[in-house]
PQR file of N, CA, C, O and H, with PARSE charges and radii, in Angstrom:
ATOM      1  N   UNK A   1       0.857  -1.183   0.000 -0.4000 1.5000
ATOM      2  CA  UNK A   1       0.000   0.000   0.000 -0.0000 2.0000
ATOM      3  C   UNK A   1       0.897   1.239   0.000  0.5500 1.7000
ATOM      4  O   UNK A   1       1.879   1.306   0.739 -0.5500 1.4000
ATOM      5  N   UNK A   2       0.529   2.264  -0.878 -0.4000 1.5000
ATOM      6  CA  UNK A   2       1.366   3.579  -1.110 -0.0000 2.0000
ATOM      7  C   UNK A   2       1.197   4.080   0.473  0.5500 1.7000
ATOM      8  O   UNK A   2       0.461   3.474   1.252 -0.5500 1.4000
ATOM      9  H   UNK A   2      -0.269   2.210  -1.478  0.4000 1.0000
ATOM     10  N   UNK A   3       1.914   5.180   0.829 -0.4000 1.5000
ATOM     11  CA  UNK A   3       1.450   6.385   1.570 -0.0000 2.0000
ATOM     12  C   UNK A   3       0.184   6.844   1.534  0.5500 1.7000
ATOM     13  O   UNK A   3      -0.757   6.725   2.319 -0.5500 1.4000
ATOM     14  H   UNK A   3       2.512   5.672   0.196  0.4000 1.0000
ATOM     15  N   UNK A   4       0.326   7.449   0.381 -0.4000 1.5000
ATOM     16  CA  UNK A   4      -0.957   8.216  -0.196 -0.0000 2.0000
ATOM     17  C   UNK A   4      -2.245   7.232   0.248  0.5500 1.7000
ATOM     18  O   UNK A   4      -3.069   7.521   1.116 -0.5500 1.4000
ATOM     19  H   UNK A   4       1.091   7.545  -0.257  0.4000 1.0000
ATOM     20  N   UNK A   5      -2.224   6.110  -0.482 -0.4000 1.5000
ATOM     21  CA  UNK A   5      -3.392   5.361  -0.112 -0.0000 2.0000
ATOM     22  C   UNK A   5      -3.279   4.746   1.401  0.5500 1.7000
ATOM     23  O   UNK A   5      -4.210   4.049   1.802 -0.5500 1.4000
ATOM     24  H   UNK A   5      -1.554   5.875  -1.187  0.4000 1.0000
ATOM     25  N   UNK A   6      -2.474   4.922   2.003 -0.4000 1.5000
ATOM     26  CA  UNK A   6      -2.251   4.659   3.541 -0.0000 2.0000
ATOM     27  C   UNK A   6      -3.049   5.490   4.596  0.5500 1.7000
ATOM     28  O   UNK A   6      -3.799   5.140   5.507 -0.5500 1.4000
ATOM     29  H   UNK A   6      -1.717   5.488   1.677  0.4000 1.0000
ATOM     30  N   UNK A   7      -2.626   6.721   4.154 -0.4000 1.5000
ATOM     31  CA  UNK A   7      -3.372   8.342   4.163 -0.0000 2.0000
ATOM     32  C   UNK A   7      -4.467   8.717   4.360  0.5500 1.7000
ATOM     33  O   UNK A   7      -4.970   9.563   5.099 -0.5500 1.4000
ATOM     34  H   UNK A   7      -2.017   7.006   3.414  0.4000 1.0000
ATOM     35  N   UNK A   8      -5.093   7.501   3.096 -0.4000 1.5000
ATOM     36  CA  UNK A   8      -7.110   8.184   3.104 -0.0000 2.0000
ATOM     37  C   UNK A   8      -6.859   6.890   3.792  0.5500 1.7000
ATOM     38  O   UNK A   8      -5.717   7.248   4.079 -0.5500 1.4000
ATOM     39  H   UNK A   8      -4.685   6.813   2.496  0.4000 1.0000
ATOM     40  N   UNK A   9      -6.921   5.812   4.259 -0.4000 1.5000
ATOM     41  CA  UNK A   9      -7.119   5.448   5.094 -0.0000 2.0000
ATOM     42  C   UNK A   9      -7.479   5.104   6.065  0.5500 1.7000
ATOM     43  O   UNK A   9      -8.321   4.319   6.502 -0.5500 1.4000
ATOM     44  H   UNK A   9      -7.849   5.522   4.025  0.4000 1.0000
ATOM     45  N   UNK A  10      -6.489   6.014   6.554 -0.4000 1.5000
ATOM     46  CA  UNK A  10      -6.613   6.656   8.152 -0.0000 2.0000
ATOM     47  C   UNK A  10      -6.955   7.746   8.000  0.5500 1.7000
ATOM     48  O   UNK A  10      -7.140   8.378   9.040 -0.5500 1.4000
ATOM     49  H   UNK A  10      -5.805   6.651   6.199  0.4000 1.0000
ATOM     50  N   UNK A  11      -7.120   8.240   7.095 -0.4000 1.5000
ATOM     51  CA  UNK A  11      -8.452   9.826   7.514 -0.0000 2.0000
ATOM     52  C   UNK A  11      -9.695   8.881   7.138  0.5500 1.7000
ATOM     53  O   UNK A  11     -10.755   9.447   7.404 -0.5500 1.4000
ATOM     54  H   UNK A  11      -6.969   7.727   6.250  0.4000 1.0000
ATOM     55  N   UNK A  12      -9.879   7.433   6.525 -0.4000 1.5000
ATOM     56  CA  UNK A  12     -11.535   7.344   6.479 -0.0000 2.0000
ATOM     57  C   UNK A  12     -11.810   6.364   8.277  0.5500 1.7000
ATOM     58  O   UNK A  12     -12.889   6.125   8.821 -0.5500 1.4000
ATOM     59  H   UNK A  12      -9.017   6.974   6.309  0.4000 1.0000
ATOM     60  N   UNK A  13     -10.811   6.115   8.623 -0.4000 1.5000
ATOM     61  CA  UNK A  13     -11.108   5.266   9.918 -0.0000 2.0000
ATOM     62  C   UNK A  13     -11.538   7.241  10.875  0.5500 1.7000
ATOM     63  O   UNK A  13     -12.535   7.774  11.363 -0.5500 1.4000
ATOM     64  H   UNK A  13      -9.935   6.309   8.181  0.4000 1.0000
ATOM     65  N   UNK A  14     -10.383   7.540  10.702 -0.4000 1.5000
ATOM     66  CA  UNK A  14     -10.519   8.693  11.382 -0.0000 2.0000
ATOM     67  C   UNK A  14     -11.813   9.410  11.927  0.5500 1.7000
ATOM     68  O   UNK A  14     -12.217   9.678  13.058 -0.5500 1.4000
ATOM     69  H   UNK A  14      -9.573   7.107  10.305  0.4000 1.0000
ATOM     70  N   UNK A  15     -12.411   9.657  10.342 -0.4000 1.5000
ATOM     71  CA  UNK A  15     -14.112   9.802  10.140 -0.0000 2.0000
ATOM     72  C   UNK A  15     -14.750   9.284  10.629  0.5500 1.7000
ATOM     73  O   UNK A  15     -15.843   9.722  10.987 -0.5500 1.4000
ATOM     74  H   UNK A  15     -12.082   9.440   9.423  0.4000 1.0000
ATOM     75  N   UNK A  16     -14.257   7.942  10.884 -0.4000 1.5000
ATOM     76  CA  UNK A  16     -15.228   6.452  11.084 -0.0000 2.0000
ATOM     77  C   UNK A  16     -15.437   6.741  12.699  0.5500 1.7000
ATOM     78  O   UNK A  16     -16.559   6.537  13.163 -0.5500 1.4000
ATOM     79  H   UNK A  16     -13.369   7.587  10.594  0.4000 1.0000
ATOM     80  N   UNK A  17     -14.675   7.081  13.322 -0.4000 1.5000
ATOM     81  CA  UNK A  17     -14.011   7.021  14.779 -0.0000 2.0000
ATOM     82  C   UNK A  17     -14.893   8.446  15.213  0.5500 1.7000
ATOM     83  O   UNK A  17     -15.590   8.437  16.227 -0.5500 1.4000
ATOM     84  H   UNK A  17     -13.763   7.247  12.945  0.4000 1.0000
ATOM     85  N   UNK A  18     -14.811   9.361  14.555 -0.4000 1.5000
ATOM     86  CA  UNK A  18     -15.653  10.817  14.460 -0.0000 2.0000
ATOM     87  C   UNK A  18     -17.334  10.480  14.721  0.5500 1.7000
ATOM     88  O   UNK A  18     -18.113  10.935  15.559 -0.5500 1.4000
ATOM     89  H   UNK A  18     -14.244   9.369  13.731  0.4000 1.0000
ATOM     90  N   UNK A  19     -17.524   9.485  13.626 -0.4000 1.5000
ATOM     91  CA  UNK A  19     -18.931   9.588  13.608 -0.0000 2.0000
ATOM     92  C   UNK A  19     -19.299   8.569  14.919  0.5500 1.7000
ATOM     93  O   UNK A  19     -20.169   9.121  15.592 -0.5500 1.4000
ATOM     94  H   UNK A  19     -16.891   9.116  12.946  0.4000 1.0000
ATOM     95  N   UNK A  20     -18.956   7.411  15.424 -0.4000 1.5000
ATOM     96  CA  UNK A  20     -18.950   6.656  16.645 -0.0000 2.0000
ATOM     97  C   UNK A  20     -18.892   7.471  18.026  0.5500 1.7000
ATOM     98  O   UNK A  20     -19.617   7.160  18.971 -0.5500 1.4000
ATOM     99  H   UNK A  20     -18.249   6.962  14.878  0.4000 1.0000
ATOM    100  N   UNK A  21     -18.044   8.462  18.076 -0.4000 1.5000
ATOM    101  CA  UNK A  21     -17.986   9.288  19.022 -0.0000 2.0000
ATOM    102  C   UNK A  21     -19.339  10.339  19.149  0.5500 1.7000
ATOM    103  O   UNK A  21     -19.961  10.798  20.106 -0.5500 1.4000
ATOM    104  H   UNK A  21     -17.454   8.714  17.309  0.4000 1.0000
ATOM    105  N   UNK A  22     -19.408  10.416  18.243 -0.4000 1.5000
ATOM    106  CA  UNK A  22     -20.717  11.599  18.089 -0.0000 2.0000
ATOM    107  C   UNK A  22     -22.078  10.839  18.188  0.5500 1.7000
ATOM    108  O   UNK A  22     -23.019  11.601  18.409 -0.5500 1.4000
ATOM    109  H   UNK A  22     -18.903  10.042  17.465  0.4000 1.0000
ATOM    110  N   UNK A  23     -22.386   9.605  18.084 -0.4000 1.5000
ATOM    111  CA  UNK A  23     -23.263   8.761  18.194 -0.0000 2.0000
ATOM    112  C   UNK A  23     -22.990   8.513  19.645  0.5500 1.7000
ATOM    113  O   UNK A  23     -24.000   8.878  20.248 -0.5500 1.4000
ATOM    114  H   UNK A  23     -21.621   8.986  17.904  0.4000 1.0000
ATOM    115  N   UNK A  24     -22.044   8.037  20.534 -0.4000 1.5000
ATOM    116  CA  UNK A  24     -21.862   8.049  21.768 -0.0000 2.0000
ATOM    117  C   UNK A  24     -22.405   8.681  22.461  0.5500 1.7000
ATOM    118  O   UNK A  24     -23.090   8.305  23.412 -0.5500 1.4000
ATOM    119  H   UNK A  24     -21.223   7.740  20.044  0.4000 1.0000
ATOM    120  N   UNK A  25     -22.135  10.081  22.006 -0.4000 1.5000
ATOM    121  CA  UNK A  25     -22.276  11.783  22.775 -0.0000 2.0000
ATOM    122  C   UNK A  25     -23.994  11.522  22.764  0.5500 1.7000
ATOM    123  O   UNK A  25     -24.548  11.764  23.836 -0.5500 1.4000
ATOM    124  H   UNK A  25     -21.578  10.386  21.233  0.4000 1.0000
ATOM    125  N   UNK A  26     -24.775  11.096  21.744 -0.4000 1.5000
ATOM    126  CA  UNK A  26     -25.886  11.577  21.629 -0.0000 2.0000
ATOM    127  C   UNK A  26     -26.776  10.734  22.247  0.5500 1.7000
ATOM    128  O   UNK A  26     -27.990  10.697  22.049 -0.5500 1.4000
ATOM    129  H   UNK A  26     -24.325  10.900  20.873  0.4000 1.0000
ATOM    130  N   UNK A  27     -26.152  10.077  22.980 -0.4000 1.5000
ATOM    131  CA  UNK A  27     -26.574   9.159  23.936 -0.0000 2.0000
ATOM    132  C   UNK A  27     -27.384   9.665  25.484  0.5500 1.7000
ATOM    133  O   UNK A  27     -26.901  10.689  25.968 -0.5500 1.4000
ATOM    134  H   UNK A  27     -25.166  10.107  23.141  0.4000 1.0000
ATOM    135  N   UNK A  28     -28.202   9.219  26.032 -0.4000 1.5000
ATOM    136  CA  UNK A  28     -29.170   9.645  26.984 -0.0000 2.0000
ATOM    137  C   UNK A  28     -27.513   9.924  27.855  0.5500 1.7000
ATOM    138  O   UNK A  28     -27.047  11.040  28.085 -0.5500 1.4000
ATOM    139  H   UNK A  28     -28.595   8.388  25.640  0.4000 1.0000
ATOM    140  N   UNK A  29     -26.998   8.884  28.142 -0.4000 1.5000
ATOM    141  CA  UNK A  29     -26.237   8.399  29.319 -0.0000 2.0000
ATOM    142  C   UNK A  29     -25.086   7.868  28.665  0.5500 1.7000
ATOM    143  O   UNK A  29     -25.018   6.647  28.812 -0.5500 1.4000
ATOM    144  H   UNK A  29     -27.377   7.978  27.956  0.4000 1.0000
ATOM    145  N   UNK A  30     -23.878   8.506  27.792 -0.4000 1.5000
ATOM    146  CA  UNK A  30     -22.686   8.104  27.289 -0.0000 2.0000
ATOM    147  C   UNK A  30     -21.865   7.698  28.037  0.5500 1.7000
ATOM    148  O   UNK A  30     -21.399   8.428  28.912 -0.5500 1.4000
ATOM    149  H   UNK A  30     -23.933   9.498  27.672  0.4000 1.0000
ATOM    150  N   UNK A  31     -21.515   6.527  27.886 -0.4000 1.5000
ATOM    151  CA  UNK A  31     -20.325   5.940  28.237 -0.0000 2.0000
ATOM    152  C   UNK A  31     -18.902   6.615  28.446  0.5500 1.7000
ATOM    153  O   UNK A  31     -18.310   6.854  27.393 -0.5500 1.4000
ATOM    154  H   UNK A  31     -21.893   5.935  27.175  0.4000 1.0000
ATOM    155  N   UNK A  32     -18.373   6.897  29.400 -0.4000 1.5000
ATOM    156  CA  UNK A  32     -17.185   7.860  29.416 -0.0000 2.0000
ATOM    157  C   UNK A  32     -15.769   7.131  29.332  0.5500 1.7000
ATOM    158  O   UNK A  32     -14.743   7.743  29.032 -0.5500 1.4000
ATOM    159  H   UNK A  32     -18.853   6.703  30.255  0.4000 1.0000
ATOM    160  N   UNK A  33     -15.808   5.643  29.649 -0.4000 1.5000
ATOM    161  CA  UNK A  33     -14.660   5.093  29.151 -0.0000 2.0000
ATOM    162  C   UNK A  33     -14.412   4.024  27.861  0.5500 1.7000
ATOM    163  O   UNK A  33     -13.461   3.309  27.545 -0.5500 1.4000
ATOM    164  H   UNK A  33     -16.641   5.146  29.893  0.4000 1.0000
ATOM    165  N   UNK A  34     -16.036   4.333  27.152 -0.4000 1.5000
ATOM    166  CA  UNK A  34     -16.027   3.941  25.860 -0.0000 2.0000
ATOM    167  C   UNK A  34     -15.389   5.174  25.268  0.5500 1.7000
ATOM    168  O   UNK A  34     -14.425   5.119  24.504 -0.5500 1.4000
ATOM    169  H   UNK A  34     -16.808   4.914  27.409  0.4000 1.0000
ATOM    170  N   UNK A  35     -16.140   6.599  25.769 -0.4000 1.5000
ATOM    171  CA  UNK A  35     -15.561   7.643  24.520 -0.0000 2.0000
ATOM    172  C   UNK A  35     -14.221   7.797  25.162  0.5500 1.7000
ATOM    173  O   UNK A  35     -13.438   8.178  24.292 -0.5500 1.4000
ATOM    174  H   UNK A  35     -16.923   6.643  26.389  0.4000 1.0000
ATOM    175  N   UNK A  36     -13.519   7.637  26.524 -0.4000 1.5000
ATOM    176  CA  UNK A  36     -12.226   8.316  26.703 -0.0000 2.0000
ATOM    177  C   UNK A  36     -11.539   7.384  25.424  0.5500 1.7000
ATOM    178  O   UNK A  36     -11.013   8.027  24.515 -0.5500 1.4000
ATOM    179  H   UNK A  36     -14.155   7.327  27.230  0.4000 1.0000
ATOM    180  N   UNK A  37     -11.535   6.082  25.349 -0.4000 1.5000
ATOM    181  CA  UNK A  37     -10.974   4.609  24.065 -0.0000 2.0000
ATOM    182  C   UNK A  37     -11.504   5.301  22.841  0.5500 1.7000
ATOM    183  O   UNK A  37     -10.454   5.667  22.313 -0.5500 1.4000
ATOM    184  H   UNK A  37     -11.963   5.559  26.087  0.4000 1.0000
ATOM    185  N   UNK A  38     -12.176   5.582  22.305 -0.4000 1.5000
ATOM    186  CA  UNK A  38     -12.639   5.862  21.044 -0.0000 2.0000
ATOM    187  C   UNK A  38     -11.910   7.447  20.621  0.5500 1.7000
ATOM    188  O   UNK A  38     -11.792   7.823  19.454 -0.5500 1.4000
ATOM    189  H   UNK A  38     -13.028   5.285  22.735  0.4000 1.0000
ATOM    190  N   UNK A  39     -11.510   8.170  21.708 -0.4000 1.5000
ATOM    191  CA  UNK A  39     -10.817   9.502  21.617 -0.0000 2.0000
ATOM    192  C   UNK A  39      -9.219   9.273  21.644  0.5500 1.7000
ATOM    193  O   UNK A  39      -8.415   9.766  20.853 -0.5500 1.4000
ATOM    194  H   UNK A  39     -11.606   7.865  22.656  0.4000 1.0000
ATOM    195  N   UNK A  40      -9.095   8.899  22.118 -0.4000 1.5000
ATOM    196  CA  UNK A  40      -7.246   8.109  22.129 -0.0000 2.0000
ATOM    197  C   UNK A  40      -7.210   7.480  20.623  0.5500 1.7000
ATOM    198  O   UNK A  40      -6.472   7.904  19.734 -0.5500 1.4000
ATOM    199  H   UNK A  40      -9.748   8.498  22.761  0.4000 1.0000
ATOM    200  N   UNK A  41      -7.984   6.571  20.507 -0.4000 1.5000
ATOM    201  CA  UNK A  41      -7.668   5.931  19.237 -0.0000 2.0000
ATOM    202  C   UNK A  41      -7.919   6.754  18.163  0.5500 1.7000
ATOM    203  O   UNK A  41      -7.278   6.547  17.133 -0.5500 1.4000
ATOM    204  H   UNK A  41      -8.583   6.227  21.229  0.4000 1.0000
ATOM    205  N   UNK A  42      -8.700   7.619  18.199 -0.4000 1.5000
ATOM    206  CA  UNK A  42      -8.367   8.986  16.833 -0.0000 2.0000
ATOM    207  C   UNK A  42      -7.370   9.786  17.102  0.5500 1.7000
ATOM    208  O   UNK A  42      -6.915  10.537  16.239 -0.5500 1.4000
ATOM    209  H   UNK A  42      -9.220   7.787  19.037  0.4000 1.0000
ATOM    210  N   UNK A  43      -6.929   9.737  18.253 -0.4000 1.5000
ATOM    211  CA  UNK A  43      -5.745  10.956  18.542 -0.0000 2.0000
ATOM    212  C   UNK A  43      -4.090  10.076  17.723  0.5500 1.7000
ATOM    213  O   UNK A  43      -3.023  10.469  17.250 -0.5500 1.4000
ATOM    214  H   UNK A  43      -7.299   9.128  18.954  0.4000 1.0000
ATOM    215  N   UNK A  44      -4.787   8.727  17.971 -0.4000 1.5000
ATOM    216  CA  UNK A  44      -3.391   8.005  17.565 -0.0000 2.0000
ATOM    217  C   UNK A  44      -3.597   8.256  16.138  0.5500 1.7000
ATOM    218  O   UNK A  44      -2.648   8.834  15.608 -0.5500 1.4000
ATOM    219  H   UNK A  44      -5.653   8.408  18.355  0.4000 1.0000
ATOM    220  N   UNK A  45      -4.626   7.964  15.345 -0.4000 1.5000
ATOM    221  CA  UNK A  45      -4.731   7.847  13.806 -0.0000 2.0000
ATOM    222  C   UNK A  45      -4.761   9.167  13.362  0.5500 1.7000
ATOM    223  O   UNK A  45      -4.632   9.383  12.157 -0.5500 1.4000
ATOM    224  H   UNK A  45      -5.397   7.495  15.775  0.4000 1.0000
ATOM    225  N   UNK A  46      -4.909  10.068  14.137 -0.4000 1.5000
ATOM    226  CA  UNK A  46      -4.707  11.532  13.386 -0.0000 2.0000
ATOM    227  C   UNK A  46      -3.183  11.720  13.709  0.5500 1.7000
ATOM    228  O   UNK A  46      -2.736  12.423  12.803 -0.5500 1.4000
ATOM    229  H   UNK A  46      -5.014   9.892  15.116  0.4000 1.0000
ATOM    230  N   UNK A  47      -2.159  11.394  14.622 -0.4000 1.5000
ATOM    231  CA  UNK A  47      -0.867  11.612  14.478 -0.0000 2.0000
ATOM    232  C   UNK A  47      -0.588  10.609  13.877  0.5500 1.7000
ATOM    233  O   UNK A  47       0.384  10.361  14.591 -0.5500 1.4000
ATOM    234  H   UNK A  47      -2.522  10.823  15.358  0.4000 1.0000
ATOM    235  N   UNK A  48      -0.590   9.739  13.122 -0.4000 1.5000
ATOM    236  CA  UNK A  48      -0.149   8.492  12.423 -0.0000 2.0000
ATOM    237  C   UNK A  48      -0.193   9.522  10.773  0.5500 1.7000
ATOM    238  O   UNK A  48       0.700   9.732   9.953 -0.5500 1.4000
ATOM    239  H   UNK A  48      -1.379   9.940  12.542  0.4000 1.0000
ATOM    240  N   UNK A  49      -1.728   9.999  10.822 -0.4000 1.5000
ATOM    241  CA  UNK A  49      -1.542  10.799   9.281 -0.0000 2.0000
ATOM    242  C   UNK A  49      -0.653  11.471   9.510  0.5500 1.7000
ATOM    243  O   UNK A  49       0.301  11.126   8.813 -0.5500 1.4000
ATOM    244  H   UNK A  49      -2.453   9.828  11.488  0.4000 1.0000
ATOM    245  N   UNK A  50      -0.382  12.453  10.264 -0.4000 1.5000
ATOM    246  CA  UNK A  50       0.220  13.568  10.273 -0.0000 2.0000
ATOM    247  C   UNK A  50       1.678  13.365   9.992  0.5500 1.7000
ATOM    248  O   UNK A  50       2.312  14.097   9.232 -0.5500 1.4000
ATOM    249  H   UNK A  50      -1.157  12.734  10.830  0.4000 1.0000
ATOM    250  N   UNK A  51       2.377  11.952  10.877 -0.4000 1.5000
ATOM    251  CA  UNK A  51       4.192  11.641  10.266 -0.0000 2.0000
ATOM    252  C   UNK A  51       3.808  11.333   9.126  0.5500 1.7000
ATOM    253  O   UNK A  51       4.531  11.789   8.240 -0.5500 1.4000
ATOM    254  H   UNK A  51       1.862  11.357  11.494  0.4000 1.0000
ATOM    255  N   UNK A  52       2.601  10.493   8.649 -0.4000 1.5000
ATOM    256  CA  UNK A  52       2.746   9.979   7.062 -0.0000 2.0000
ATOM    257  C   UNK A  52       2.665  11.082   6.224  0.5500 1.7000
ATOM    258  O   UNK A  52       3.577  11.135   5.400 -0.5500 1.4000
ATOM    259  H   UNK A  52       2.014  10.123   9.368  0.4000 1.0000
ATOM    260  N   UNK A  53       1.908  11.914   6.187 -0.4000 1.5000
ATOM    261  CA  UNK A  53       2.036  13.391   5.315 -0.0000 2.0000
ATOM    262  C   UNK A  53       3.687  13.962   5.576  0.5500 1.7000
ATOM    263  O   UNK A  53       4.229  14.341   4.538 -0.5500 1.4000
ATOM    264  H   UNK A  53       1.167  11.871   6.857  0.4000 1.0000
ATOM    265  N   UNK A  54       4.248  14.028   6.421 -0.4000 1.5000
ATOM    266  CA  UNK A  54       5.191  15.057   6.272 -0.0000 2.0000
ATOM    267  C   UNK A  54       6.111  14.111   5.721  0.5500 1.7000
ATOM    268  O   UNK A  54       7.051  14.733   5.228 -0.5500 1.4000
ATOM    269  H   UNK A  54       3.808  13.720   7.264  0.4000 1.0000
ATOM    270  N   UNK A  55       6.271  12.634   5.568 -0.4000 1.5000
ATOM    271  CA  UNK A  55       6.873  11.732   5.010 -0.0000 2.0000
ATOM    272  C   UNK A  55       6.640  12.105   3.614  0.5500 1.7000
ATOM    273  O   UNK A  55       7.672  12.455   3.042 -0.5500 1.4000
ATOM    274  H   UNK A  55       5.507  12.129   5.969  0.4000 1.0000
ATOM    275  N   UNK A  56       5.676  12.127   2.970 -0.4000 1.5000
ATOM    276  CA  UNK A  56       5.576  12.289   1.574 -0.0000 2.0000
ATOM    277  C   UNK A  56       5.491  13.963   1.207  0.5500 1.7000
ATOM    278  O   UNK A  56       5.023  14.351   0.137 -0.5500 1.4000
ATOM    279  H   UNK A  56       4.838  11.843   3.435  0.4000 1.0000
ATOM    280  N   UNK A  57       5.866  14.628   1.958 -0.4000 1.5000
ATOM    281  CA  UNK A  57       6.257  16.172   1.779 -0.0000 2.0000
ATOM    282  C   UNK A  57       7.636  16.274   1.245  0.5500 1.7000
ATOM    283  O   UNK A  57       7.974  16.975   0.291 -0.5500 1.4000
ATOM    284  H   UNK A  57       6.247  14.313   2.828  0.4000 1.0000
ATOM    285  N   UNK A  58       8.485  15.418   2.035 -0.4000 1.5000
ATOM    286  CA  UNK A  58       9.864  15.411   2.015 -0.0000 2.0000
ATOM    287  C   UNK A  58      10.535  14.321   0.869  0.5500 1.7000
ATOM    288  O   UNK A  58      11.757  14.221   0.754 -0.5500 1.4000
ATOM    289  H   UNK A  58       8.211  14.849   2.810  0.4000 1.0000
TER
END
């Protein structure tokens, strides 16, 4: 798998992880150590894009 296609990727899990969280939130009674796990794990896949972009900058 390229970068590039590595890339959208993890910006479509990213999304994926976005919209789960926001479905959480809209919850009577959200789970706070489902969303603290579901917020870590986008924090990891949004710095995962971020070395892979500056990788294919350079």
């Amino acid at each position: 798998m390229s970068n590039k296609a590595h890339v959208q990727a993890l910006v479509e899990k990213h999304a994926n992880l976005e919209q789960i969280i926001a479905q959480e939130l809209a919850r009577p009674s959200p789970d706070q150590l489902k969303l603290t796990e579901l917020k870590k794990r986008k924090l990891r896949i949004k710095e995962a894009i971020t070395r892979l972009e500056r990788g294919l900058l350079h």
